[in-house]
C-alpha positions in Angstrom: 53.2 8.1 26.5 53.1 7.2 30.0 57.2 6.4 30.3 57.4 9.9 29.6 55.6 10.9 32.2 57.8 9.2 34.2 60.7 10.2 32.8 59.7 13.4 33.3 58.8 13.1 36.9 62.4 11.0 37.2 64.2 14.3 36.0 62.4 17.5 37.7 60.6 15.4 40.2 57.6 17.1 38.4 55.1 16.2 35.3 55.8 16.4 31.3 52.6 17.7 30.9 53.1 21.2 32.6 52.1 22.6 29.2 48.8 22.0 30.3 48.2 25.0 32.6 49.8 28.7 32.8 50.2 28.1 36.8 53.5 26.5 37.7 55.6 24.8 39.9 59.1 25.0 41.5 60.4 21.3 40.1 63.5 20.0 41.3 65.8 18.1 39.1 67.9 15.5 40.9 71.1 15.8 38.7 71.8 19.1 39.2 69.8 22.3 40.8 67.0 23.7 38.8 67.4 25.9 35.9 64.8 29.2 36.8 63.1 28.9 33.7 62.3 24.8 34.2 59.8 25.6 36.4 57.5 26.9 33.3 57.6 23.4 31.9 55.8 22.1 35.7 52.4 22.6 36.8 50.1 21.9 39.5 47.2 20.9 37.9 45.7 17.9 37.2 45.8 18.8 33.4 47.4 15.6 32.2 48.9 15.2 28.7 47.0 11.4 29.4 43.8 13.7 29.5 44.5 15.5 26.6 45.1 12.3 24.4 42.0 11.2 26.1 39.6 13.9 24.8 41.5 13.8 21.5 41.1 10.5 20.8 38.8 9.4 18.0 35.3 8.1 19.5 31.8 7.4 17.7 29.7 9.8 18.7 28.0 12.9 16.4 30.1 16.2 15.2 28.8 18.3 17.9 30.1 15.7 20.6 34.0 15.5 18.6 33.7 19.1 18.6 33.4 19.4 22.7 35.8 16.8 23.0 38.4 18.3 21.1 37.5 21.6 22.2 38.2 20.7 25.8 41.6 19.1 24.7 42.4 22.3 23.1 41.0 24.3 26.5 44.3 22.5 28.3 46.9 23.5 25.9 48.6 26.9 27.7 51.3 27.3 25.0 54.4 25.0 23.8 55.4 22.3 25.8 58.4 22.6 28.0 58.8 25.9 27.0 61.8 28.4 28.8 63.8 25.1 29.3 67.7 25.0 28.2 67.7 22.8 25.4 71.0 21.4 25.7 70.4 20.3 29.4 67.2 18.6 28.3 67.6 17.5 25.3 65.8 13.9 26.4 62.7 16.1 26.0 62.5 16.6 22.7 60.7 13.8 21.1 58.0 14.3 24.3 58.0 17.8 22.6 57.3 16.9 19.2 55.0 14.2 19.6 53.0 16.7 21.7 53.0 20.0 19.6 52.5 17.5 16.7 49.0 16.0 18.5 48.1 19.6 19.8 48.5 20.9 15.8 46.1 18.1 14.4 43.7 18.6 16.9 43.2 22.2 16.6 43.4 22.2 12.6 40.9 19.2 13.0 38.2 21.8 15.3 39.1 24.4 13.1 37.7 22.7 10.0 35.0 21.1 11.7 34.1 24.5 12.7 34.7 26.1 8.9 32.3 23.9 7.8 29.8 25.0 10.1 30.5 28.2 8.9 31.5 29.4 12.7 34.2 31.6 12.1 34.9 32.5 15.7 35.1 28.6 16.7 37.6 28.2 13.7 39.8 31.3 14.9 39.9 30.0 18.5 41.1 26.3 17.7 44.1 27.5 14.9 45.0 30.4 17.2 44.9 27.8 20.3 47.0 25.8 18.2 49.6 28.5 16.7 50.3 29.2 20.4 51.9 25.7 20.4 53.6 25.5 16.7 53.7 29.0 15.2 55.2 27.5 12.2 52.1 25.6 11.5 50.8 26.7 8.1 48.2 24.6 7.8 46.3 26.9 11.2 47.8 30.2 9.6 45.8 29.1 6.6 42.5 28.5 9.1 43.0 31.4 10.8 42.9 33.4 7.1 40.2 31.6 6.5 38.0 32.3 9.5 39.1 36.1 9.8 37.9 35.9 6.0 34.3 34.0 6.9 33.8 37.0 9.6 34.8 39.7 7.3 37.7 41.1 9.4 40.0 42.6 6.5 42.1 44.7 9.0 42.7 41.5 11.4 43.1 39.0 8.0 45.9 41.4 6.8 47.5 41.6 10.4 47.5 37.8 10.4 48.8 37.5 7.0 51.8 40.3 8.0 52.5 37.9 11.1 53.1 35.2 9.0 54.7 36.5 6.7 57.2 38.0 9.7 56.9 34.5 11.3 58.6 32.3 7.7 61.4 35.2 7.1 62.5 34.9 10.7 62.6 31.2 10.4 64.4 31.3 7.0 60.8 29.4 5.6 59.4 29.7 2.3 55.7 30.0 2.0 53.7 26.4 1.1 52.2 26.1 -2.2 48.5 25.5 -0.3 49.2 29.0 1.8 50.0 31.1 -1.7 46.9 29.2 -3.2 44.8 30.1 -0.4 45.8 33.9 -0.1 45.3 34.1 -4.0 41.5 32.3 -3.5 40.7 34.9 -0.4 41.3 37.8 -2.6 39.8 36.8 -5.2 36.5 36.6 -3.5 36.9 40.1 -2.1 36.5 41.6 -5.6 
């Protein structure tokens, strides 16, 4: 991942992993003047997309110390990567994208089931909802998030997620996964 960096830093004369932090920079693309919304895609910080991988990476060590670790991975991610950027202008960027939203959705859904398991609902709300802010088509975290509203007994905010979902697949033209129906139909039956 480090030629992207590069890459990235060749193009705006800033860093791919401005995802990592809600401050940003003015970045400066050497083709041709910046685009007002690139800047969102640039940060200051020293956040790293190296750093995330870092903390996400599989090490030996107990559950509590893979659940910091990926916690603080998670604590990085601002929202989707290279967000407010004209596609068409960068459309380089778009494997960068993917392999990122795809590492940020596997780390949250792995905290959030690490934390299901420990039967902390608020952990497992904060890591799917950490990672919906990245891929909001990411069933899999809609289904933790159900899951976790359902574990802390919040029926108002369990029917608000499942509305937003719902709203989220018709806008995308998405039909519902099989494991999502499945797991809807188990969370209401243990309400009765």
């Amino acid at each position: 991942m480090a030629g992207h960096e590069g890459l990235a830093r060749s193009a705006w004369g800033c860093s791919a992993s401005g995802w990592a932090n809600g401050r940003t920079a003015a970045c400066t693309s050497r083709s041709s003047p910046p685009s007002p919304t690139a800047a969102s895609a640039c940060s200051t910080s020293p956040a790293t997309w190296d750093a995330f991988q870092n903390l996400a990476a599989d090490h030996t060590g107990d559950v509590a110390e893979r659940q910091e670790r990926l916690h603080r991975a998670l604590d990085l991610v601002r929202g989707r990567p290279f967000s407010g950027i004209y596609a068409r202008r960068y459309s380089w960027s778009e494997d960068i994208v993917q392999e990122i939203i795809t590492a940020v959705v596997r780390v949250a859904g792995e905290l959030a089931d690490l934390r299901l398991r420990e039967s902390d609902g608020r952990g497992a709300l904060w890591a799917a909802t950490r990672g919906l802010r990245v891929a909001r088509e990411a069933e899999q975290l809609w289904r933790q998030r159900f899951r976790a509203h359902a574990l802390l007994g919040e029926e108002r905010e369990l029917e608000a997620a499942i509305r937003s979902m719902e709203a989220m697949l018709l806008d995308l033209g998405y039909a519902m996964e099989a494991e999502t129906s499945d797991t809807l139909r188990l969370l209401q039956m243990a309400k009765r």
